[in-house]
C-alpha positions in Angstrom: -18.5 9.9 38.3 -17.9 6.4 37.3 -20.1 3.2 38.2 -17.7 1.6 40.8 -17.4 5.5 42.2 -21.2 5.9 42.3 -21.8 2.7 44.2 -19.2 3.0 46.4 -20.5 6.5 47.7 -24.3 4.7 47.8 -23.1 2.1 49.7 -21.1 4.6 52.0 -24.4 6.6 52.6 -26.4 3.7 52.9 -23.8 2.9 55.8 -24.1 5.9 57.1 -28.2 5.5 57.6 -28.2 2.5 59.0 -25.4 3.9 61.6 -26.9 6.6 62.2 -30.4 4.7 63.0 -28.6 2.5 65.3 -27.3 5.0 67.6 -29.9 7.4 67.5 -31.9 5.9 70.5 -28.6 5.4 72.3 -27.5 7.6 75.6 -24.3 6.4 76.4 -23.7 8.7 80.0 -23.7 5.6 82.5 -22.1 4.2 85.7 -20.9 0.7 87.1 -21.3 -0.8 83.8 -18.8 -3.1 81.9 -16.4 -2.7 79.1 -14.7 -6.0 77.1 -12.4 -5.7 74.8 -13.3 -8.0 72.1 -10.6 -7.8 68.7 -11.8 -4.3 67.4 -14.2 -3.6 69.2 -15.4 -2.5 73.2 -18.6 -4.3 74.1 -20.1 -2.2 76.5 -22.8 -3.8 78.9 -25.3 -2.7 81.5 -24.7 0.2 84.1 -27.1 2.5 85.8 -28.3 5.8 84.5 -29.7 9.0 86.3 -33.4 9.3 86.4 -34.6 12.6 84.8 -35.1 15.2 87.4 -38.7 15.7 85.5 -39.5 12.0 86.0 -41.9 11.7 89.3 -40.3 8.3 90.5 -37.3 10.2 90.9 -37.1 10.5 94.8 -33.8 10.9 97.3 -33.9 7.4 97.4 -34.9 6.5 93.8 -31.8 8.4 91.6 -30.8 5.4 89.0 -32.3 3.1 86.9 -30.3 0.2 85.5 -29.8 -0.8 82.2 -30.1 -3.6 79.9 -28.4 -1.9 76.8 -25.6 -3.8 74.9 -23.4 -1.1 72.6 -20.5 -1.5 71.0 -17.7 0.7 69.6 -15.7 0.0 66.4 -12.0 0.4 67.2 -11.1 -0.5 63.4 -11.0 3.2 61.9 -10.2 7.2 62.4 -12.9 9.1 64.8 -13.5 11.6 67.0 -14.8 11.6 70.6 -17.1 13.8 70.2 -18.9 11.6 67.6 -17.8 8.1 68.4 -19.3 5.3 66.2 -21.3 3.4 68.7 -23.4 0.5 67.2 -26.6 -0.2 69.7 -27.6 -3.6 70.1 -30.1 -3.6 72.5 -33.0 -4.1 69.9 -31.5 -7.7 69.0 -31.1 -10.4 70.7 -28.1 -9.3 72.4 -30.0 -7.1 75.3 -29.3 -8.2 78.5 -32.1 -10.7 80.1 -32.0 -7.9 83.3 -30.9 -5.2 84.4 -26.6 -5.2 85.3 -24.4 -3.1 87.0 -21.4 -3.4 88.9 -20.5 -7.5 87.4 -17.0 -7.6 85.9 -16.7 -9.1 82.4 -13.8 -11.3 80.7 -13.0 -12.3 77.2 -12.2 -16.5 77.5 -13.3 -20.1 76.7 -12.3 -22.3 74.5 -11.9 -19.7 71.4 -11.3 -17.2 74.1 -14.2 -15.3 72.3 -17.1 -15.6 74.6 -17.8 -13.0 77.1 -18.0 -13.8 80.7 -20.5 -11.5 82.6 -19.9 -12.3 86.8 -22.1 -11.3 89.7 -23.2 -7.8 89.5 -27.0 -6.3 90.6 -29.6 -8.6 88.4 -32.8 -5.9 88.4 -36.2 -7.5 86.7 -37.1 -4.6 84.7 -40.7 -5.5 83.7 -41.3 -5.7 87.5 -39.9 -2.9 87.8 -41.7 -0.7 85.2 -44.6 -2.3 86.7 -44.0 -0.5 90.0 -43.7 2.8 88.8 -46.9 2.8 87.3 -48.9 1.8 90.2 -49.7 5.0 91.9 -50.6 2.9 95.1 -46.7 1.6 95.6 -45.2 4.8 94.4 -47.0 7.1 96.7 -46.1 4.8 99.9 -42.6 5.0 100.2 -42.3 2.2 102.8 -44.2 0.0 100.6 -42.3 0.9 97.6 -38.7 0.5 98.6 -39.8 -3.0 99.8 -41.2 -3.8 96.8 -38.5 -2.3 94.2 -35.9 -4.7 96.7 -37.8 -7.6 95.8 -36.7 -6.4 92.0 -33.1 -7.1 92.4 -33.0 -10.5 93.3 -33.7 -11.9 89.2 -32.1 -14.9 89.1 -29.5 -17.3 91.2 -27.0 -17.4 88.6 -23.5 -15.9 89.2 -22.2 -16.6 85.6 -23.4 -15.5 81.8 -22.2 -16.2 78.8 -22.7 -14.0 75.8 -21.5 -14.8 72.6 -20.9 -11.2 70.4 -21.2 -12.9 66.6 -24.2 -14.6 67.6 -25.6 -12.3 70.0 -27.2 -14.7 72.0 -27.0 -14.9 75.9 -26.9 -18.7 78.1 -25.7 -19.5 81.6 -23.3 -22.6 81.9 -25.7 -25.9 82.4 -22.9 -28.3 82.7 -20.8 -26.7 85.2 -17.8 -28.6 87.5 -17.6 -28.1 91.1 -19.0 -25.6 93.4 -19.6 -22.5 92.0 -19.0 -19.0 94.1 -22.3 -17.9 95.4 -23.6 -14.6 93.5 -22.0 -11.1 94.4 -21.4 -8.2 93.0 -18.0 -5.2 93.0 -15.8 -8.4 92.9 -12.4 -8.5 91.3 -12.4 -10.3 88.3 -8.6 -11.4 85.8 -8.3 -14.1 83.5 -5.6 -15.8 82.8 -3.7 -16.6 79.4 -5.3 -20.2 79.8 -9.0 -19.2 80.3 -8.8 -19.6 83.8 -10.8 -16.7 85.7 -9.8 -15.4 89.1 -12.8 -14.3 91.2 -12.0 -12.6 94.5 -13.7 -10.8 97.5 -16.8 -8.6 96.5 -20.1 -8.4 98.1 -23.6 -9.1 99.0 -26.4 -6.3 100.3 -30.1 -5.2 99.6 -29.2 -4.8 96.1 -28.0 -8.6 95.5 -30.9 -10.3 97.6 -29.3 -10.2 101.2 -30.9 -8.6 104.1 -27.2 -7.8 105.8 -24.1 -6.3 103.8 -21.0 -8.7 103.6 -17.4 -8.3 102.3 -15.7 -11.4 101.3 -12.6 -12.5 101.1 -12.5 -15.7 99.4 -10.9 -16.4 96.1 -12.6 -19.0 93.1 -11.3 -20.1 89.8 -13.3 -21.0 87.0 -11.6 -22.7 84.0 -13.7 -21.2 81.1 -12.8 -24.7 78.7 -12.9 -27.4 81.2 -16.5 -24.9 82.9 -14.9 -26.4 86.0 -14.9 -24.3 89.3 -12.6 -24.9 92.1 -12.1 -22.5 95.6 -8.3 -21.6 96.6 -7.9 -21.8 100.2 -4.7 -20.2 100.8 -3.5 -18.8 103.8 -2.6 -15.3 104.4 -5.7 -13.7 102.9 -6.5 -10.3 102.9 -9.1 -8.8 105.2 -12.8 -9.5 102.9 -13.2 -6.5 100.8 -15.0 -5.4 97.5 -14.4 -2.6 95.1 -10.7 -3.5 94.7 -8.4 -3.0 91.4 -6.9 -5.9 90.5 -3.8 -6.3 87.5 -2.7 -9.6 86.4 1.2 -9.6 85.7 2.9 -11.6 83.4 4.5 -13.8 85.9 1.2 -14.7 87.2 0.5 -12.8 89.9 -2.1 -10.4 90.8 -1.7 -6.9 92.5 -4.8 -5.8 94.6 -4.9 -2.3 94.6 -7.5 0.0 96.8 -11.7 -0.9 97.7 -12.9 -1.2 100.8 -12.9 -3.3 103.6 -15.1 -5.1 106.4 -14.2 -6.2 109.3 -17.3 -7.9 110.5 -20.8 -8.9 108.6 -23.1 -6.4 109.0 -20.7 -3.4 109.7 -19.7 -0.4 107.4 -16.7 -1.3 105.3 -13.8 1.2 105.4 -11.3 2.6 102.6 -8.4 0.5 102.3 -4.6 2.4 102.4 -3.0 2.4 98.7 0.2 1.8 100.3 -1.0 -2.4 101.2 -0.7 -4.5 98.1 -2.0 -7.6 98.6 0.1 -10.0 95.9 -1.7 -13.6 94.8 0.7 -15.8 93.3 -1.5 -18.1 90.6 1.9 -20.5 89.7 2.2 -21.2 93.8 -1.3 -20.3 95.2 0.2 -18.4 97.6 -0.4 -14.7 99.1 1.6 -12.2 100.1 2.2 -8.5 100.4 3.7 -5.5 99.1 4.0 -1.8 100.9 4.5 0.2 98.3 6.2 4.4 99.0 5.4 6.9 97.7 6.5 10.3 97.3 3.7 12.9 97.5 -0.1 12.3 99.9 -2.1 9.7 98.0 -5.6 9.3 99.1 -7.4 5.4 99.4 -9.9 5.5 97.0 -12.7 2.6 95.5 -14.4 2.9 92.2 -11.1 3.5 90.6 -9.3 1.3 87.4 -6.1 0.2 87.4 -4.3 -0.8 84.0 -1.2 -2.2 82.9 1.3 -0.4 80.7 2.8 -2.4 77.6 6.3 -2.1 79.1 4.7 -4.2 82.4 6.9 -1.6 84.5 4.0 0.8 85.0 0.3 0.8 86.2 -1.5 3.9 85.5 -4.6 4.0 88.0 -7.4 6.6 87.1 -10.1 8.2 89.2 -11.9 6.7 92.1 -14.4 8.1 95.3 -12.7 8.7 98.5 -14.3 9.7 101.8 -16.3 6.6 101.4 -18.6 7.5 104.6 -19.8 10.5 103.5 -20.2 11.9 100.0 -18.2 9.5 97.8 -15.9 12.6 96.7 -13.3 13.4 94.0 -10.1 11.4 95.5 -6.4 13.1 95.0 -4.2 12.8 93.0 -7.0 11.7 90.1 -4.3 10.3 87.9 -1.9 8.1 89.6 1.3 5.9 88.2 2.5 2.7 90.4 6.2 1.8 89.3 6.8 -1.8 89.5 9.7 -2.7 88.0 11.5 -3.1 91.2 10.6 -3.5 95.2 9.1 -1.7 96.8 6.8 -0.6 94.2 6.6 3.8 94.0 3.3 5.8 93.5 4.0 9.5 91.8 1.5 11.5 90.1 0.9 11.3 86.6 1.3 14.1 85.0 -0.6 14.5 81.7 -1.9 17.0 79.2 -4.4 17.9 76.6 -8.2 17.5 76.7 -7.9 16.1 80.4 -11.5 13.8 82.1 -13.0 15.3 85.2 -12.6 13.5 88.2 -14.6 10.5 87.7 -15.2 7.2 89.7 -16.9 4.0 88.6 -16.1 4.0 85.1 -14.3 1.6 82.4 -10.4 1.7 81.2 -9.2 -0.7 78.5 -6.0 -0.6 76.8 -5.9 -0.4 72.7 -2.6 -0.2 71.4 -1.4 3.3 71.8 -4.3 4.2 73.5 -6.0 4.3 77.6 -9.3 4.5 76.6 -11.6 5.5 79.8 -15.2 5.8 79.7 -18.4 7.0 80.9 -18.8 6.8 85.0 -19.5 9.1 87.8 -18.1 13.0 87.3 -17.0 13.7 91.3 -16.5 16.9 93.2 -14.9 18.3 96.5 -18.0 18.5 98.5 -21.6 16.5 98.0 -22.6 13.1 96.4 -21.9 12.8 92.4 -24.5 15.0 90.5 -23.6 14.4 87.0 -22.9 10.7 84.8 -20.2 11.4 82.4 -21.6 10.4 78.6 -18.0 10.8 77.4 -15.2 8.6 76.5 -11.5 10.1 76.7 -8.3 8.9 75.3 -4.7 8.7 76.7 -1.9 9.0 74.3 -0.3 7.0 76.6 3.5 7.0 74.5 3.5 10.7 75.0 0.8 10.9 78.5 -1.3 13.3 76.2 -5.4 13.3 76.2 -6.0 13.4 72.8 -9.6 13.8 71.1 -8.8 11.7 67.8 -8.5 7.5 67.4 -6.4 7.1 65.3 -5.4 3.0 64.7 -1.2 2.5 65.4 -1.2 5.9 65.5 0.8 8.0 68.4 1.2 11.9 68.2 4.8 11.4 70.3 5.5 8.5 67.3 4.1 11.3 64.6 6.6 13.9 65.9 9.6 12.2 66.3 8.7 11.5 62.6 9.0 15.0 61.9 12.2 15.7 63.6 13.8 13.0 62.2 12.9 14.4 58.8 14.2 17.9 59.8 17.1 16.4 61.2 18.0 14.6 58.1 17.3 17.5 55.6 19.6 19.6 57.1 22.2 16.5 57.6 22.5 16.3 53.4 22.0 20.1 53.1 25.5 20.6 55.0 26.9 17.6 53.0 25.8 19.3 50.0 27.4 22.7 50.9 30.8 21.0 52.3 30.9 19.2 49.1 30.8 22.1 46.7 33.1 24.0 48.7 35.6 21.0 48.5 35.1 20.8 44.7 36.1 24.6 44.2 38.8 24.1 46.2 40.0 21.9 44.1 38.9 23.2 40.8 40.8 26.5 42.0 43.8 24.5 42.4 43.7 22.9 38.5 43.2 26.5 37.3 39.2 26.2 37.3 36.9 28.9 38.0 33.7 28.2 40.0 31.0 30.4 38.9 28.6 32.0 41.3 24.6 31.1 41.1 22.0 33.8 40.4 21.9 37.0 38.0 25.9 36.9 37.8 25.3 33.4 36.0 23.6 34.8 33.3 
């Protein structure tokens, strides 16, 4: 082995330490946490985690804990998802100053490289840890769900800014205009120019009111100008959280599912699939679309919905239905909204290979070739989710096929047509080949030349 050999294999192992002793702390299995895609790279943020069934402050009303972890995975090479190269941050500076779930995040600002963390459950985790090792609040139960509520209410801030090559975290000091007031399962766009779209969401226990409340108002925040301004438009939908929203080309934005309110302090209920609320960011106008659809096609929440490449497709994934109840697996889990025309048509989307389970509350984001979902609730048919998915899955989304390999600009329908191409081909010039040598003893025959046979009669 050569010098340059040797140190390139050191350096390569060194890597693979210092990998390795990033991630080894790391559990990834999460729900209601965020997922940015940053260049290369998802930036995943927050979430909440099962407590361990072993752990004695788990109680029927104590299940999660939320996190403060910042993780990231490389998007820049081959690897497989059953080892994916997650880098943990959450020993630098980059940890969340709380604990998040259920914010929405955006890439924008001036370089349109500084994340944009909004609303979400803000959790004071040294409090927190404080109360569950106080035997005297943990073995009241009154006492201690009133004091774990007083946990959730961190901070007044609706907005964070963290900066991934610096790893630092700030809030915006200098800010124009009203901003929204702090919520939480709101749906969250930007725009090409750095303008965010913030609409609907909601306020409860979790997010430091005493009464639960859908909204239905809609506020921009230009991310270069840190100017805020509310759209009062008429025609607005019903206030409602939990609701997919896709940003189109032509600058509007499809709402798709969530729930909805019809009064503070009532239950909200699933909203019909079929109602499309449009927002028009060019006229600041609403309207709506009713989209068919050919088979049953349950309302759901806790679902993603993701634009294809072609911008004549949406491929939703996943979600909770019977909303009242158990938050169970909604049908069909995989569903495709055609838009190139009106009405927009739901179908199912049929897929194959290494398939999720049904899950609800987790991450999409679009990579080239591939859908890449992760983490969130697994759902069933019957009770309340029991199991946090600690997976990521990836659709192949040329050829619709789960696929357990990243591979950059890489498709396996791409790879194959490849192939048959090259099959194609080789027999193309084999037949020339033959046609031609028949021609030219055709024609040898006719000028009194003899064309000899191949093999032993050659010899």
């Amino acid at each position: 082995m050569n010098k340059k050999s040797m140190n390139t294999t050191y350096f390569s192992l060194f890597y693979m330490e210092v990998k390795i002793f990033k991630i080894a702390g790391l559990e990834p299995d999460r729900v209601g946490h965020v997922a940015v895609l940053d260049g290369n790279q998802i930036i995943f943020m927050g979430g909440a985690r099962f407590i361990s069934p072993a752990n004695p402050i788990r109680s029927p009303i104590r299940l999660y804990n939320l996190s403060d972890e910042v993780f990231t995975l490389s998007l820049s090479s081959r690897f497989s998802t059953s080892n994916p190269p997650y880098v943990d941050l959450s020993d630098t500076s980059a940890r969340m100053k709380f604990g998040s779930e259920k914010g929405t995040a955006v890439l924008g600002g001036a370089s349109g490289e500084i994340v944009y963390l909004i609303g979400g459950m803000q959790q004071n985790l040294t409090r927190l840890s404080e109360i569950d090792n106080n035997s005297n609040i943990t073995s009241n139960q009154t006492l201690m769900i009133e004091e774990i509520s007083k946990t959730y209410n961190m901070t007044s801030q609706f907005v964070f800014f963290y900066q991934p090559y610096g790893k630092s975290w700030s809030y915006p000091l200098d800010q124009k205009g009203t901003p929204a007031p702090r919520r939480r399962s709101t749906s969250t766009v930007i725009d090409s120019k750095g303008v965010i779209y913030i609409f609907g969401g909601r306020v409860q226990v979790d997010t430091g009111s005493s009464i639960f409340v859908c909204y239905n108002d809609l506020y921009t925040l230009d991310t270069v100008l840190l100017s805020w301004n509310k759209i009062n438009a008429a025609n607005a939908p019903s206030p409602r959280s939990h609701v997919a929203p896709v940003l189109l080309p032509s600058g509007k934005i499809l709402y798709i599912g969530g729930v909805s309110q019809t009064q503070p302090g009532i239950d909200a209920d699933l909203i019909d699939m079929n109602e499309i609320p449009v927002f028009d960011t060019i006229s600041s106008t609403w309207s709506y679309n009713y989209a068919r659809q050919s088979i049953l096609i349950q309302p759901r929440l806790g679902h993603t919905a993701t634009l294809m490449p072609d911008n004549n497709e949406i491929i939703i994934i996943g979600g909770n239905s019977n909303y009242h109840y158990n938050f169970t697996t909604t049908t069909p889990i995989f569903l495709s909204l055609n838009i190139a025309k009106e009405p927009y048509e739901y179908s199912e989307l049929i897929t194959s290979g290494d398939k999720p389970p049904p899950l609800a509350i987790h991450t999409a984001n679009l990579f080239q070739n591939y859908l890449i979902i992760a983490f969130g609730n697994i759902t069933n048919n019957s009770t309340q989710p029991v199991e946090i998915n600690s997976r990521i899955y990836l659709l192949d989304i040329q050829c619709r096929t789960w696929v357990t390999t990243f591979v950059p600009g890489y498709s396996v329908c791409s790879n194959g047509s490849r192939i048959n191409i090259s099959i194609i081909m080789n027999c193309v010039l084999a037949s020339i080949i033959i046609v031609s040598f028949v021609v030219l003893c055709i024609l040898f025959k006719k000028n009194g030349i003899t064309c000899k046979k191949t093999g032993k009669e050659n010899r």
